[in-house]
Backbone as JSON, one array per atom type, in Angstrom:
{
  "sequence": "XXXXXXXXXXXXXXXXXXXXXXXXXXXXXXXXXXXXXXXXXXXXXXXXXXXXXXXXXXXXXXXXXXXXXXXXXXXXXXXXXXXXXXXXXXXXXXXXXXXXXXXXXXXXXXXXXXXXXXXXXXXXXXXXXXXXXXX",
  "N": [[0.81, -1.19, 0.0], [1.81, 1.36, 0.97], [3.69, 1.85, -1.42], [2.38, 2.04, -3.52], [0.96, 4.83, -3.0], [2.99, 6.36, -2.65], [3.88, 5.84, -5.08], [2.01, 7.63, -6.19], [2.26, 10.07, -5.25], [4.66, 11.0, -6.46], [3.47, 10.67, -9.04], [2.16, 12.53, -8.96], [3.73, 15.12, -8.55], [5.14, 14.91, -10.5], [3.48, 15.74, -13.0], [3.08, 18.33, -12.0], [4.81, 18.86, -12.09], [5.63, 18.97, -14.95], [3.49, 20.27, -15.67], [4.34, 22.93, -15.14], [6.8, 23.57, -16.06], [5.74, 23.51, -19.17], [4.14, 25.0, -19.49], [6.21, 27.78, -18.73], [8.22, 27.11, -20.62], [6.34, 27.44, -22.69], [5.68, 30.4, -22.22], [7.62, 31.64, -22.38], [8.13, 31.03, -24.79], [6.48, 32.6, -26.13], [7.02, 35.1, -25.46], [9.51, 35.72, -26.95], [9.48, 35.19, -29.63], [7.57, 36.42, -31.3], [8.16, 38.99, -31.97], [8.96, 38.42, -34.73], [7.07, 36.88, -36.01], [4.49, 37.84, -35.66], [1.46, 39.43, -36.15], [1.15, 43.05, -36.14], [0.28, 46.4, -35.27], [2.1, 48.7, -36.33], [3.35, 52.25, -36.09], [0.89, 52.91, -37.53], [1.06, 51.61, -39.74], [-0.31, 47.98, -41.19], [1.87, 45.59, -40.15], [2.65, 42.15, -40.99], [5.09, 40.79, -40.42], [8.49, 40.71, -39.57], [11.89, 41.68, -40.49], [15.31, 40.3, -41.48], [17.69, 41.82, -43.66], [19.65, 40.46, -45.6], [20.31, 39.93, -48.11], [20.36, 41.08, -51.27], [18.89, 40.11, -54.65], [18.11, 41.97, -56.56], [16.59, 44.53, -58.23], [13.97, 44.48, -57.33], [13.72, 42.53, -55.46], [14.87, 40.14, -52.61], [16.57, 38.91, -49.71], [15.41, 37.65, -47.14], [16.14, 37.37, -43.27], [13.52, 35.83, -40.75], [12.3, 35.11, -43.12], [12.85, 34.53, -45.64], [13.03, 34.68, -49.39], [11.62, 37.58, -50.55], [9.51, 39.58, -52.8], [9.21, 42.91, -54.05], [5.73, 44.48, -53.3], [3.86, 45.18, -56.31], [6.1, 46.5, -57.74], [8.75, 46.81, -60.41], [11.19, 46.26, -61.66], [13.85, 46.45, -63.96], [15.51, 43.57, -65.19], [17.76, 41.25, -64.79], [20.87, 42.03, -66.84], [19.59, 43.77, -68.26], [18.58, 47.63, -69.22], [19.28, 49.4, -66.72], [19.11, 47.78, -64.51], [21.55, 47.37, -62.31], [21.05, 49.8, -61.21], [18.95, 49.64, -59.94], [18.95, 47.8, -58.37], [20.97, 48.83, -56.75], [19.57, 50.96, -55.59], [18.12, 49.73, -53.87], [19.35, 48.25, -52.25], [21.56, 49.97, -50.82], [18.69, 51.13, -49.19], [18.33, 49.33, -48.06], [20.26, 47.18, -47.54], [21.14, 45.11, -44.99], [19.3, 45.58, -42.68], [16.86, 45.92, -40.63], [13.7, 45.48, -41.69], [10.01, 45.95, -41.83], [7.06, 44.19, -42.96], [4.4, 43.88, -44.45], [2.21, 41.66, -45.43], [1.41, 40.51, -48.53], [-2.38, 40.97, -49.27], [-4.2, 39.14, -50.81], [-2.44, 37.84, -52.59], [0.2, 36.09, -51.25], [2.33, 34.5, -51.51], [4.01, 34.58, -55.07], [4.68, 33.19, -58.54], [7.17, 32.44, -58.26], [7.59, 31.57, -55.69], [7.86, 33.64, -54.35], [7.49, 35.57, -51.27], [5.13, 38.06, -51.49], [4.97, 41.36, -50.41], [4.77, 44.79, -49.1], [6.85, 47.08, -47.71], [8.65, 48.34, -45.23], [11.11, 50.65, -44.03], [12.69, 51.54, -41.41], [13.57, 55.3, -41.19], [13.83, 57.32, -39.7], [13.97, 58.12, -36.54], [11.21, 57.74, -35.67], [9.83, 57.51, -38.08], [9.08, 55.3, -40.67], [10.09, 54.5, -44.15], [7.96, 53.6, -46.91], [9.27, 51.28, -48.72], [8.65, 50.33, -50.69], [7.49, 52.72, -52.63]],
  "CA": [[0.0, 0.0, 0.0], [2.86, 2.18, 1.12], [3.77, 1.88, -2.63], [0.76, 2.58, -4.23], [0.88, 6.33, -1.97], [4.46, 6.81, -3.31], [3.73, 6.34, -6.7], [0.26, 8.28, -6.62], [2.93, 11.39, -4.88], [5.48, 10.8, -7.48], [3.06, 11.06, -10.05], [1.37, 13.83, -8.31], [4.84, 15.58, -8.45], [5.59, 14.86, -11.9], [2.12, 16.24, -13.5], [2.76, 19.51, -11.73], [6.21, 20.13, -12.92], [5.45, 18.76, -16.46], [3.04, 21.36, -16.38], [4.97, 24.47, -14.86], [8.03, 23.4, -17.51], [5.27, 23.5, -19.62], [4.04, 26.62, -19.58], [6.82, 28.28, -18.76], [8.16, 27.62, -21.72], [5.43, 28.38, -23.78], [5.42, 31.74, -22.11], [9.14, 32.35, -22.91], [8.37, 30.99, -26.19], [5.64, 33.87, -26.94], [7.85, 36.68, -25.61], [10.97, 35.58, -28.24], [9.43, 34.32, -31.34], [6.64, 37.05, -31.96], [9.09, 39.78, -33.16], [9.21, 38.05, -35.69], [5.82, 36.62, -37.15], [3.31, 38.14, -35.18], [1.22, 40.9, -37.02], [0.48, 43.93, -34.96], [0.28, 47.82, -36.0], [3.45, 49.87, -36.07], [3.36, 53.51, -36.6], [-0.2, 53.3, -38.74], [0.58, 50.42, -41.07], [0.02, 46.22, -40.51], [2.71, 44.73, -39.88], [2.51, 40.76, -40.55], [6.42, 40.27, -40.2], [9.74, 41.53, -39.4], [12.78, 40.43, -40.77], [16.56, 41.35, -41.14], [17.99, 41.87, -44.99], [20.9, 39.77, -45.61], [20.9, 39.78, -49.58], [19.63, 41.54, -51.94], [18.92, 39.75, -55.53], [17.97, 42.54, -57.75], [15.76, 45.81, -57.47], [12.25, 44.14, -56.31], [13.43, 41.3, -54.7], [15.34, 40.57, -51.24], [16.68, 37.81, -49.1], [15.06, 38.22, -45.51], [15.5, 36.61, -42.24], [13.57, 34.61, -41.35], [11.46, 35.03, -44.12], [13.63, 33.72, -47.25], [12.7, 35.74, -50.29], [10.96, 38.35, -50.63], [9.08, 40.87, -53.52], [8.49, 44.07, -53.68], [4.87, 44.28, -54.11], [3.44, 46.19, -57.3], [7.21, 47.05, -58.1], [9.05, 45.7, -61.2], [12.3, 46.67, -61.75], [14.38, 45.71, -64.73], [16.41, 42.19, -64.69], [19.85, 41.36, -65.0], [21.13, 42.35, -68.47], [18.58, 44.98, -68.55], [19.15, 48.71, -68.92], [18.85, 50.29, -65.35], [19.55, 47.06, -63.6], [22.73, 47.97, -61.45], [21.06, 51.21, -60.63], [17.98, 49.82, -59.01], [19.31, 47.26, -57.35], [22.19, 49.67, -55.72], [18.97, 51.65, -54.48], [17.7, 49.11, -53.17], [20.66, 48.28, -51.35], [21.52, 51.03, -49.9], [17.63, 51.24, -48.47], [17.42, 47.92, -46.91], [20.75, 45.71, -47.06], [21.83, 44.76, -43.22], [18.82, 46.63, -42.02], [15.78, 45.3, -39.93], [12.4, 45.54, -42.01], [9.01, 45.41, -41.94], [6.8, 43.48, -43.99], [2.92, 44.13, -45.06], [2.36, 40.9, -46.97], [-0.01, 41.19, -49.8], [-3.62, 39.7, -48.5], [-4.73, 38.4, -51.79], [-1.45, 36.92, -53.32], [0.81, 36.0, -50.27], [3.26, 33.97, -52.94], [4.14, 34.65, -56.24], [4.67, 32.23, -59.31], [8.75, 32.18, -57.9], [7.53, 31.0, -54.44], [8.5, 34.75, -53.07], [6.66, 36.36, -50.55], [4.94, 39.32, -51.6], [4.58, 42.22, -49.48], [4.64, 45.98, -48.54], [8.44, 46.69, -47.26], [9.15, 49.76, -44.62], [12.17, 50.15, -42.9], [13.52, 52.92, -40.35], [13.97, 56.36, -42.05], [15.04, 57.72, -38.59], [13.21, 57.28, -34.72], [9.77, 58.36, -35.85], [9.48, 57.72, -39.65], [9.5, 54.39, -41.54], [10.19, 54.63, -45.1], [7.74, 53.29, -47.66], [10.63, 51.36, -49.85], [7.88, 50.38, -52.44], [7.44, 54.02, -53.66]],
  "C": [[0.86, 1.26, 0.0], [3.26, 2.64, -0.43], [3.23, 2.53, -3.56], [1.12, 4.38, -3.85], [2.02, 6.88, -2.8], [4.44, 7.0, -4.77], [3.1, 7.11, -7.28], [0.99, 9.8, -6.33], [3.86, 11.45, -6.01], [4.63, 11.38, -8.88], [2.45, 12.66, -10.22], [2.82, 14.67, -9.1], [5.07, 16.37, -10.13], [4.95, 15.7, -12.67], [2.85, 17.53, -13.29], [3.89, 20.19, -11.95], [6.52, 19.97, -14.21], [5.0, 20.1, -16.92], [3.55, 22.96, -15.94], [5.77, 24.42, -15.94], [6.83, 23.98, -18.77], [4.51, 25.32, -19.96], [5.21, 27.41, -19.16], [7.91, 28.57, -19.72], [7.64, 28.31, -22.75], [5.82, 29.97, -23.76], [7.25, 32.1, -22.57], [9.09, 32.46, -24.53], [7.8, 32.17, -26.94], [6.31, 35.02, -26.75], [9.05, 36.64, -26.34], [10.71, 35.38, -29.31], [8.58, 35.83, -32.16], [7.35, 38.28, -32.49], [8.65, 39.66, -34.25], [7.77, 37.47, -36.58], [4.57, 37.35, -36.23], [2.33, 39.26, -35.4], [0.96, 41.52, -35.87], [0.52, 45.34, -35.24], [1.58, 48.53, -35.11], [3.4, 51.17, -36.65], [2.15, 53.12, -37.43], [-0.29, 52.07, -39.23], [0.57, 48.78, -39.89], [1.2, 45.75, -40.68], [2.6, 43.14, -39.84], [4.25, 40.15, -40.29], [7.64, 40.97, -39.89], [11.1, 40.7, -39.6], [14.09, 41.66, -41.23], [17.17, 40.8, -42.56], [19.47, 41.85, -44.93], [21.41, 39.41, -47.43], [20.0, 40.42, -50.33], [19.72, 40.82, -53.74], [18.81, 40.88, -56.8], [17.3, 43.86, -57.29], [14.5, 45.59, -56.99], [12.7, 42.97, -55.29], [15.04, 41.12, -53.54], [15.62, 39.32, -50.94], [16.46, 37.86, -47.68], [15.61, 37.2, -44.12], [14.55, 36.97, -41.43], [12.69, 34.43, -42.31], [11.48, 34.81, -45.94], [13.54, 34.92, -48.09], [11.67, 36.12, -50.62], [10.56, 39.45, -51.63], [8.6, 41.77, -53.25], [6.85, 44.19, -53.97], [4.52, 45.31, -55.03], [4.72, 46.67, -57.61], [7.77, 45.99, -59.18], [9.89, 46.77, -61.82], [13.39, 45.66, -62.7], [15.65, 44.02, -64.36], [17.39, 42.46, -65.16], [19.73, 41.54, -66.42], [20.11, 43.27, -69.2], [19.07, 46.24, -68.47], [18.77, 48.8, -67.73], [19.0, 48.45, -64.03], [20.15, 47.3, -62.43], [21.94, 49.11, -60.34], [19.8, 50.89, -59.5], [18.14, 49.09, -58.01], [20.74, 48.06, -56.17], [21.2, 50.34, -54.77], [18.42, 51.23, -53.37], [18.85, 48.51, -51.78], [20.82, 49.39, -50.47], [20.49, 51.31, -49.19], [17.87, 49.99, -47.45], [18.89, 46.67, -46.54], [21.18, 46.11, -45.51], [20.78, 45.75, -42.38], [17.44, 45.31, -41.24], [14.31, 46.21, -40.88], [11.36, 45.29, -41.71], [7.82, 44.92, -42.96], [5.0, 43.5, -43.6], [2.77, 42.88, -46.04], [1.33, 41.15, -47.4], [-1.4, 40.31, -49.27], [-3.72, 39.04, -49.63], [-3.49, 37.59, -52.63], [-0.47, 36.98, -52.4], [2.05, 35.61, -50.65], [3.25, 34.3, -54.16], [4.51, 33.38, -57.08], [6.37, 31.22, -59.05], [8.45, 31.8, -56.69], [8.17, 32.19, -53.53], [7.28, 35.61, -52.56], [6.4, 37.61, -51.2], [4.4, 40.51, -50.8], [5.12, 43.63, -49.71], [5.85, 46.02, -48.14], [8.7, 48.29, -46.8], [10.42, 49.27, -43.77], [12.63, 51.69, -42.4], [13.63, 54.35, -41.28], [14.53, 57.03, -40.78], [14.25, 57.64, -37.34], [12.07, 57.53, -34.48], [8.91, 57.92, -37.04], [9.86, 56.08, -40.0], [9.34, 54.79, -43.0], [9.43, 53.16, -46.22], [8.66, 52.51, -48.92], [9.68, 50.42, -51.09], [7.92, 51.22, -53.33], [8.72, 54.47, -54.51]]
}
């Protein structure tokens, strides 16, 4: 019987620090991850993402973390071996590489036919202002 008691406290035990671990991760997990995917309004606009620009492919399109690649939306900016190439992708550069963005994805086409996110794209203009880098 003694046994029985011991195992029934044991289990008792167990349960109740399964579930503190348990939530206590969770809750760590929601205050570190949501940065990053969790929409929520910044300065005016939606925000569904935030991500940090580690390559830039061309003048519409981007390499995000953690959000892979990324288009500009409604923007279309000549391709490689195109006139004005160089020039749009330098602007683009200079706007957004090594910077922390935010990301508006498009409601009605979320992917494109290249499997790249399409979205809205502001980033910092200075401690008040984000910069529209669609326009």
């Amino acid at each position: 019987m003694r046994s029985v008691q011991t195992f029934a406290a044991l289990l008792v035990v167990a349960v109740a620090a399964g579930s503190a671990g348990y939530y206590l991760g969770f809750s760590s997990y929601r205050t570190t991850v949501p940065d990053a995917i969790m929409q929520r309004p910044i300065l005016g606009i939606e925000v569904d993402l935030i991500a940090y620009v580690y390559h830039i492919v061309d003048g519409d399109t981007f390499d995000g973390f953690p959000c892979g690649r990324v288009r500009l939306a409604d923007i279309n900016t000549p391709e490689r071996n195109e006139s004005g190439y160089a020039d749009a992708k330098k602007a683009l550069t200079e706007l957004i590489l090594e910077k922390k963005v935010y990301l508006d994805v498009d409601d009605l086409n979320v992917m494109d036919q290249y499997n790249r996110l399409v979205a809205v794209v502001y980033v910092e203009f200075n401690s008040t202002h984000l910069l529209n880098v669609n326009k």
